[in-house]
N, C-alpha and C positions, 0 to 999 in steps of 0.2 A: 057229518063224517067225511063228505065227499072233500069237501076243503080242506078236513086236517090232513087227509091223504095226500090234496093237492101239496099242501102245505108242508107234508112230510118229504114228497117228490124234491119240489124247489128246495128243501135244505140238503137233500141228498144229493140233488144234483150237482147245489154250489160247493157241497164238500169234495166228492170226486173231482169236478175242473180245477179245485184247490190245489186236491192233491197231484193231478196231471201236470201240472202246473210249477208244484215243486219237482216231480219228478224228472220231469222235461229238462229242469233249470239245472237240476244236480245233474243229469246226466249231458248237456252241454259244458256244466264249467266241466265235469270230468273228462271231456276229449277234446276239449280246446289246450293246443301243444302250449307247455310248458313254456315259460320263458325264462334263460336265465339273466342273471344278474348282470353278468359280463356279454358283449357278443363274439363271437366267435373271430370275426377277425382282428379284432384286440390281443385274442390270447392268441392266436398264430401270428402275430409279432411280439407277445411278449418274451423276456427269460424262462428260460428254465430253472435259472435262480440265478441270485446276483450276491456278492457279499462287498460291506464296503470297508473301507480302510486295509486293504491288505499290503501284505509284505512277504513277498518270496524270495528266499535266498538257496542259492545252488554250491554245493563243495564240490570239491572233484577228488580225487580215491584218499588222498592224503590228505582230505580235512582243511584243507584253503579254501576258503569263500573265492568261488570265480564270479558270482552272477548274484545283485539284489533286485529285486523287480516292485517296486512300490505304487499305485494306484488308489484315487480317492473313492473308486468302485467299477465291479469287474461286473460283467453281464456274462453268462452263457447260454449258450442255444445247440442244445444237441443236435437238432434237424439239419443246420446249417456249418456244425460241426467249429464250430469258431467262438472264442471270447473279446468279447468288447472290453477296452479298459477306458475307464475316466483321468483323467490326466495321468497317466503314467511318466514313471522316474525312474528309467533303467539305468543299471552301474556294471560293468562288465570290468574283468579282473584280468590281466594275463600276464607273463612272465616278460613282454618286450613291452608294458607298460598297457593304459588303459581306456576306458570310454564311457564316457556317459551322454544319456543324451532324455528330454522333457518336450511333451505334447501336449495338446489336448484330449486328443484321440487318438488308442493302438488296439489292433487286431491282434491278436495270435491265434493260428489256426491248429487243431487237438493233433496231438502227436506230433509237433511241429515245434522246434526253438529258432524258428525265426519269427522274427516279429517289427509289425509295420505300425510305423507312426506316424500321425496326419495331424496336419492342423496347427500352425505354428511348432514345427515340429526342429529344435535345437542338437545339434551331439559336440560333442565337447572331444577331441583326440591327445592324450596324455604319451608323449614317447617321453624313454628311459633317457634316451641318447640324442632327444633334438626337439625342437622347439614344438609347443601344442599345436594345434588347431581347429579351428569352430567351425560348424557347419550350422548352415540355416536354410530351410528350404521349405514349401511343402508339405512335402512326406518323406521321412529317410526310414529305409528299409534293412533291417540286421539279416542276412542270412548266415546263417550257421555254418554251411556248404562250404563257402568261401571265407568265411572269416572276414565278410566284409560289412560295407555302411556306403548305400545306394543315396543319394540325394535328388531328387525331382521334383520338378516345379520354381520355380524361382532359386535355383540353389546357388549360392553364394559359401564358396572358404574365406576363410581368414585366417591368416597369418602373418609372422613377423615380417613377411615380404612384401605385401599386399594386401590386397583385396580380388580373389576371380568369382567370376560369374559364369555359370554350362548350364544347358539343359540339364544335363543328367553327371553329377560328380560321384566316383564310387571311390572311396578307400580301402585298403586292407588295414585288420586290423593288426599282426605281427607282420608290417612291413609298412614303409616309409612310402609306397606305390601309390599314387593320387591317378586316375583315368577319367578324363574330361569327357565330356562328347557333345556334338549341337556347336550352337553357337559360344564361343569361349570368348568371353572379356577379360579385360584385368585391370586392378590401378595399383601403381607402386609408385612410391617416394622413395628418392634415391638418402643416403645419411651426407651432412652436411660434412 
């Protein structure tokens, strides 16, 4: 009898460490911190959402298209208060004639219609009453404020006169007013 006791001891005993055992094991995986999926500073760089192919167009009181804004995908970020565009295609409309201009990369910042564009960044200047001209630069900047188109970084006009080179070229846009600044180059061929 002495041994089935022992006997009963030893399998009692091996059950309890069993059970301590699982118990131990459930209650570690249960306060070992969770992990998620993503880490943390992933998502505080990612969007807040993004939508791709868009197309915005702006009227003004009397129902004329002034402004299209086209991009292969917009990124926003509420924290940071700004949207990212993927190659944006702005088209701006006005009554002394027009502009367009194509990036890689533009910001717009919320509550804000001006908007900057970087990265191979083109604007096209469309007058009623005189000859176009192209801008290439860097980054050309719209601000609204001014009704103007900022060019820095390698910024180069072109027109039927030439070719100039500034630091920094600003245009308006209802007016004919080019402001150079920095170093200013130019090349012009005279007509035969």
């Amino acid at each position: 009898m002495f041994s089935l006791n022992k006997l009963l001891s030893l399998k009692s005993l091996s059950i309890l460490t069993a059970a301590f055992l699982i118990i131990s094991f459930t209650f570690w995986y249960g306060v070992k911190p969770i992990q998620n999926l993503v880490e943390a500073e992933s998502l505080s760089s990612s969007p807040d959402y993004f939508i791709t192919e868009v197309t915005v167009k702006k009227f003004d009181n009397d129902g004329l298209l002034i402004e299209t804004i086209h991009a292969e995908q917009t990124l926003h970020y509420v924290t940071q208060s700004k949207t990212l565009l993927e190659k944006p295609d702005v088209k701006r409309l006005s009554k002394s004639g027009s502009w367009s201009s194509q990036a890689d990369k533009g910001v717009i910042e919320d509550g804000s219609n001006d908007i900057l564009l970087t990265e191979n960044a083109s604007a096209t200047k469309k007058y009623l009453t005189s000859e176009d001209i192209f801008l290439n630069a860097d980054s050309v900047h719209y601000l609204d404020k001014d009704q103007s188109l900022t060019s820095r970084g390698n910024a180069t006009l072109f027109s039927t006169q030439g070719e100039t080179s500034a630091d920094t070229i600003t245009t308006f846009i209802n007016s004919e007013e080019v402001i150079m600044t920095g170093s200013v180059r130019g090349k012009y061929e005279t007509a035969h």
